[in-house]
C-alpha positions as CSV (number, residue, x, y, z in Angstrom):
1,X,-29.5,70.7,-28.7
2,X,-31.9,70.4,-25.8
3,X,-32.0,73.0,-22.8
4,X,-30.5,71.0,-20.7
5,X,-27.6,69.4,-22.4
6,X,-26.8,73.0,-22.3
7,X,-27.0,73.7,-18.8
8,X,-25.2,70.8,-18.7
9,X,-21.9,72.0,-20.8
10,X,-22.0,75.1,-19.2
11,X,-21.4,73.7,-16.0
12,X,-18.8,71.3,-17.6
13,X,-17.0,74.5,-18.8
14,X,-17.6,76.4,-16.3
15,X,-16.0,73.5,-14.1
16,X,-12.8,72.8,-16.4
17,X,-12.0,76.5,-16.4
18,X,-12.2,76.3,-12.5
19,X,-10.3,73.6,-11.7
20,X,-9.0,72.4,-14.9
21,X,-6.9,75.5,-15.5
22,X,-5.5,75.6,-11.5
23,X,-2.4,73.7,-12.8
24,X,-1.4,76.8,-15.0
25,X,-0.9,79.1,-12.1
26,X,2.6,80.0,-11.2
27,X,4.0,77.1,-8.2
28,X,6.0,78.6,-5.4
29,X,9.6,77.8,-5.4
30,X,11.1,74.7,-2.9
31,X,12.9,76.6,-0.2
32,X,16.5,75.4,-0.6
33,X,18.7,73.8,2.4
34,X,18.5,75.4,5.6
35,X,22.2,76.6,6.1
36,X,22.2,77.9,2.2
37,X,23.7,81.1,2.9
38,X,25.9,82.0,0.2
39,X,29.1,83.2,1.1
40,X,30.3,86.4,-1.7
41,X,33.7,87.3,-2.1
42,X,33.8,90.1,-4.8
43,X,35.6,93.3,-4.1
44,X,33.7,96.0,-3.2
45,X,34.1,100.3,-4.3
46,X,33.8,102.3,-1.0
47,X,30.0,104.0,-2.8
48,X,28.8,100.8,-2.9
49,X,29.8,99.9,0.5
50,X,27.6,102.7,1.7
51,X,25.1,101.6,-0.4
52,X,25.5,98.5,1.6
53,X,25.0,99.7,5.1
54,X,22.0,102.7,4.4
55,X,20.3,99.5,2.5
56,X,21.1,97.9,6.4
57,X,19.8,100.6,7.9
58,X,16.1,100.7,4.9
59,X,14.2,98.2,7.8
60,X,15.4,100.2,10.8
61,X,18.1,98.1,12.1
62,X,21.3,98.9,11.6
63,X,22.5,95.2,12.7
64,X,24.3,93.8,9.8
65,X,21.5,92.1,8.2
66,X,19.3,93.6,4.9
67,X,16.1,91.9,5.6
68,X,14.2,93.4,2.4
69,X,16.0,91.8,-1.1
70,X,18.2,94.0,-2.7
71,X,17.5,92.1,-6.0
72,X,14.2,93.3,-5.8
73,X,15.2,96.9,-4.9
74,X,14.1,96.4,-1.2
75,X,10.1,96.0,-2.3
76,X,9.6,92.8,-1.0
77,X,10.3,90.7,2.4
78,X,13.7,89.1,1.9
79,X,13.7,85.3,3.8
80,X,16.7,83.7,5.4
81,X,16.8,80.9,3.8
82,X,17.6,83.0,0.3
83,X,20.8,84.7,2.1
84,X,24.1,85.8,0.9
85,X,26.6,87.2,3.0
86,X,29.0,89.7,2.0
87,X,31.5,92.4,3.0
88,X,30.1,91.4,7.0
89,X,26.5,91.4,5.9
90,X,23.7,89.4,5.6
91,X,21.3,89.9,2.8
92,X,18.2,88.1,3.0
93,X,16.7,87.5,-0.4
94,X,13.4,86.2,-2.0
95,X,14.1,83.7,-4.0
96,X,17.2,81.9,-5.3
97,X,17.0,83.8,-8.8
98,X,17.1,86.9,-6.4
99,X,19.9,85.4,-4.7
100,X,22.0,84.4,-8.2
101,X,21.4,87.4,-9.6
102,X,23.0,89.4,-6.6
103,X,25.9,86.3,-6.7
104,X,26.5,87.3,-10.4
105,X,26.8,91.2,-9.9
106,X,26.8,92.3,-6.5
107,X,27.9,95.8,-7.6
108,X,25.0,96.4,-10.3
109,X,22.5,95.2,-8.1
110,X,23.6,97.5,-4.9
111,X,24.1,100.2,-7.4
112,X,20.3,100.1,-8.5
113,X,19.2,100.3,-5.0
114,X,17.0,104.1,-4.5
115,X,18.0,104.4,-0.9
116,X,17.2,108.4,-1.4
């Protein structure tokens, strides 16, 4: 093969990997419909209702509202349109998997919280 049919494949590869690959890398979600805040009715034990309102309280606000997701243990930015009221509180979560999994056990989520 000649020197510069070479070059020539390397910057073929070199491009592919570049740009060829970009398709692989993870897509951000859709954000759903504006008003989807998801109403939760399960019972809560008075603990966990605590938990509730220091996990309120975690951004420095105690207004009713848990800005940071609770799914993901209050490490990341919650967003409005991912919210889920309950007990007189809106959680703002980061994604709708964030949001389903608190819909499916409120209680085990809360629970995990380290609000310590």
């Amino acid at each position: 093969m000649k020197p510069n049919s070479q070059v020539g494949l390397r910057i073929f590869f070199a491009f592919t990997l570049t740009f060829g690959l970009s398709s692989c890398s993870r897509k951000s979600e859709p954000a759903p419909p504006p008003a989807a805040v998801v109403p939760l009715s399960q019972e809560l034990t008075e603990p966990v209702l605590e938990i509730l309102a220091k996990a309120d309280a975690h951004d420095g606000t105690v207004d009713h509202v848990v800005e940071d997701c609770a799914s993901c243990k209050l490490h990341m930015k919650g967003r409005a349109e991912y919210s889920a009221t309950l007990r007189g509180y809106t959680l703002h979560l980061c994604t709708d998997r964030c949001r389903q999994t608190l819909a499916n056990d409120p209680e085990k989520v809360l629970t995990s919280l380290d609000l310590e």
